[in-house]
C-alpha positions, 0 to 999 in steps of 0.5 A: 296594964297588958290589957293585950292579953284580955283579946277575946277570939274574933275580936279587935286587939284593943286600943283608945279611940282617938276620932278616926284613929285607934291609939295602941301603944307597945306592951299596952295594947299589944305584945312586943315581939321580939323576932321582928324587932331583931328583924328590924334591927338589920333591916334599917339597911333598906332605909338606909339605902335613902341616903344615896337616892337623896344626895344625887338628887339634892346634892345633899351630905351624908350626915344631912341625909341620915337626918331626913332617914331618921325623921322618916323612921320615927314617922313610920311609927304612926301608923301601927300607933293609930291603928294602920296594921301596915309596915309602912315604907316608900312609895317605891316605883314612884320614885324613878317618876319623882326623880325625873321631876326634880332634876327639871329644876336647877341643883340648889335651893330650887331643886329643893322647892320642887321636891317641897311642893310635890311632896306637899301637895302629895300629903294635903290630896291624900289626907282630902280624900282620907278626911272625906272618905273618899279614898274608900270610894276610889279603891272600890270604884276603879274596875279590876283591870286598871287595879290589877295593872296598876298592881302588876306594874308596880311590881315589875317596875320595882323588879326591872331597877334590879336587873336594869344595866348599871342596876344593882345587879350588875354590882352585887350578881351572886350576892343577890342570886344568893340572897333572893334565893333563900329569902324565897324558900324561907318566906314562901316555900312548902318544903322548909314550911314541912321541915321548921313544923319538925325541926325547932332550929329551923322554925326560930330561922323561919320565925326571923324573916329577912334577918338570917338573909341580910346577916348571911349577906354581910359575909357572903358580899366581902368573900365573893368579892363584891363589896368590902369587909365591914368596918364596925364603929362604935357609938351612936350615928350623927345626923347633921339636922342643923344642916338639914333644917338650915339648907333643905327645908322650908327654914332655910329656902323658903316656901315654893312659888306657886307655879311649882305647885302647879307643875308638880300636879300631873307628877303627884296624879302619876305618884298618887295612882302607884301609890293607889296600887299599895292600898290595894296591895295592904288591903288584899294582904291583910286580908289573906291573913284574916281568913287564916287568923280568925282570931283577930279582927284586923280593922283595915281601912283605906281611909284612915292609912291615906290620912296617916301616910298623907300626913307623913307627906305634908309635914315631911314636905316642910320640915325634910322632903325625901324622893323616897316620899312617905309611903303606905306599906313596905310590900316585902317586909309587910308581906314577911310579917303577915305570913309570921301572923299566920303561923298562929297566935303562938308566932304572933299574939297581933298583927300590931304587934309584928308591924309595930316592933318590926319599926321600932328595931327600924328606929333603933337600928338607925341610932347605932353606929355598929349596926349601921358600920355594919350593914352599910356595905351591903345597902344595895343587896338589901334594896334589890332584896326587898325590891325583888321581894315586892315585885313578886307580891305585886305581880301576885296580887295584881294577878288575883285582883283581876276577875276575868281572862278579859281583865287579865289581858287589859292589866297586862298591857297597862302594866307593860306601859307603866314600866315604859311610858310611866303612870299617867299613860298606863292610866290613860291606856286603861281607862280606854281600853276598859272603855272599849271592851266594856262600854257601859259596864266599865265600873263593873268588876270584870264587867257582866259578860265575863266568867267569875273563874278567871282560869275557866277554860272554853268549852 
């Protein structure tokens, strides 16, 4: 029974209780929608982009590494399922931080226990401090400038991996200028927002996010000359998981040693506090969209996501570890989908909806060769895309979170740190600065000597 269409205005889509969890199931509980599946259909591209990450690190097969990828995917799931109305994705600035860990340790089995036990002690924190409620004490007690910092950072740290030399940038420049270019005034701008109200060519474009950018890709790559002209396949992909399970997992090398577990721990503080900026980041995203959809009440809580993404990590840890670890939002396509919700119930019934397709398009996508032969030779334009993409969110949202002219200084200087030094002296540098220039008001938001208006000009 579609009980989706029984939502009474202002309150929850509904859902099966299951503890601290709220089971929604597709067709059932919310509305398929269709523009995001297709979206999610090419968009597996970004997951896709993986598989280089993690056969450099572990030396690992491309049929291996799909596996790891699928695995990934089919974990995504669980958080629109249990009532995360998130897209969830990597924890991607972490990711240059993790890869500098792991290759500390020799290529080979032990390469692999390292990646093993951060991952896992990654997952078993989360799910502690989701289990204990204490995640949500942490998000609201750490003062707004770390946050936005923190926030900020993130950001540009994902943006410089673009525009680094021997980034992609340099790879696929006109591609990427083309591609960024019209992903920007598609998803943000006022004036094709003006022309797909009055056009409805224009407004199916506007409806299918990152979808038309990646296709225009596909062609615009091979004709500038910067990648070659896909050769499609048919069938279904082959993920090697005998190999994965058999040589990169806790199956075929063994459990870590401790002492792995008690090196990894300042990597998994570091990874934890960028991971801690995508909670903000989910939090302060779903509720821009509240405000502009009263019609359903959107139950985020930050509790409940570090349980589900913690869970991700832990048993990843076990049966497929990833240097692109088990993330908790997918800041672009999180983003893309929350601005489709806004359009009204019309564009999107539920926010579940939108995030739940999107992931199963993802999924599908990864099961068919021609989608797959088709995407593979633009992996990096749709890396860099979503990377950009979500630097300009961070950068925006970190922006906002701060409370003060004050704040916005201190976060400018964690963030700077952040890209250069890493996460635990960005960490370091915030807590004392925050200390000095606000002594016994540091947990206060933006401390008691400052304006509310954070752009409040001096009289």
């Amino acid at each position: 029974m579609d009980t989706w269409k029984n939502r009474v205005d202002g309150e929850e889509s509904p859902y099966i209780p299951l503890g601290p969890f709220k089971l929604r199931l597709p067709f059932i509980h919310y509305r398929f929608e269709w523009p995001d599946y297709l979206q999610g259909l090419l968009m597996c591209a970004v997951d896709l982009a993986a598989i280089p990450l993690i056969t450099d690190a572990l030396g690992m097969p491309f049929e291996a590494a799909m596996a790891i990828v699928m695995l990934n995917g089919l974990f995504y799931l669980t958080h629109h399922l249990l009532g995360d109305p998130v897209v969830p994705g990597w924890i991607t600035p972490a990711i240059p931080l993790l890869l500098v860990y792991v290759q500390g340790f020799d290529m080979g089995s032990e390469r692999v226990q390292a990646l093993m036990a951060f991952q896992m002690m990654l997952g078993l924190f989360s799910i502690t401090l989701g289990a204990t409620k204490l995640a949500t004490k942490v998000v609201h007690v750490i003062p707004t400038a770390i946050k936005s910092g923190i926030i900020m950072g993130a950001g540009i740290a994902a943006v410089s991996t673009v525009f680094k030399d021997g980034g992609r940038f340099d790879l696929y420049p006109w591609t990427i200028t083309i591609a960024v270019g019209i992903a920007f005034y598609l998803i943000y701008s006022k004036h094709f927002a003006q022309l797909k109200a009055k056009n409805k060519v224009l407004n199916m474009i506007g409806k299918l996010g990152i979808f038309p950018i990646i296709l225009l890709a596909v062609i615009v790559a091979p004709l500038l000359a910067e990648t070659e002209w896909p050769t499609i396949e048919w069938g279904f992909t082959s993920p090697d998981f005998g190999l994965m399970f058999s040589e990169y997992t806790v199956f075929g090398v063994g459990f870590p040693p401790a002492s792995m577990f008690l090196s990894a721990i300042p990597t998994v503080l570091a990874a934890y506090i960028v991971l801690f900026g995508d909670v903000l980041q989910s939090e302060a995203i779903l509720e821009e969209a509240d405000e502009d959809r009263p019609d359903e009440k959107i139950d985020y809580d930050p509790n409940r996501a570090h349980m589900i993404f913690g869970g991700r990590n832990a048993i990843m840890s076990l049966i497929g570890p990833d240097v692109t670890m088990a993330g908790p939002l997918w800041a672009a396509m999180h983003v893309v989908i929350t601005e489709r919700f806004k359009q009204g119930k019309k564009a999107m019934n539920s926010v579940f909806g939108g995030s739940g397709s999107f992931r199963w398009g993802t999924n599908t996508g990864l099961l068919l060769l021609p989608i797959v032969s088709l995407v593979k030779p633009i992996l990096g334009v749709a890396l860099a895309l979503t990377l950009i993409i979500q630097g300009f969110v961070s950068v925006r949202i970190g922006v906002l979170e701060a409370k003060s002219q004050k704040d916005l200084g201190i976060a400018g200087v964690i963030a700077a740190v952040l890209v250069i030094k890493g996460a635990t002296w960005a960490f370091g540098v915030g807590i004392i600065l925050t200390l000095l220039l606000y002594g016994k008001n540091f947990f206060k938001k933006g401390g008691e000597d400052n304006p509310s208006d954070l752009f409040i000009k001096k009289q």
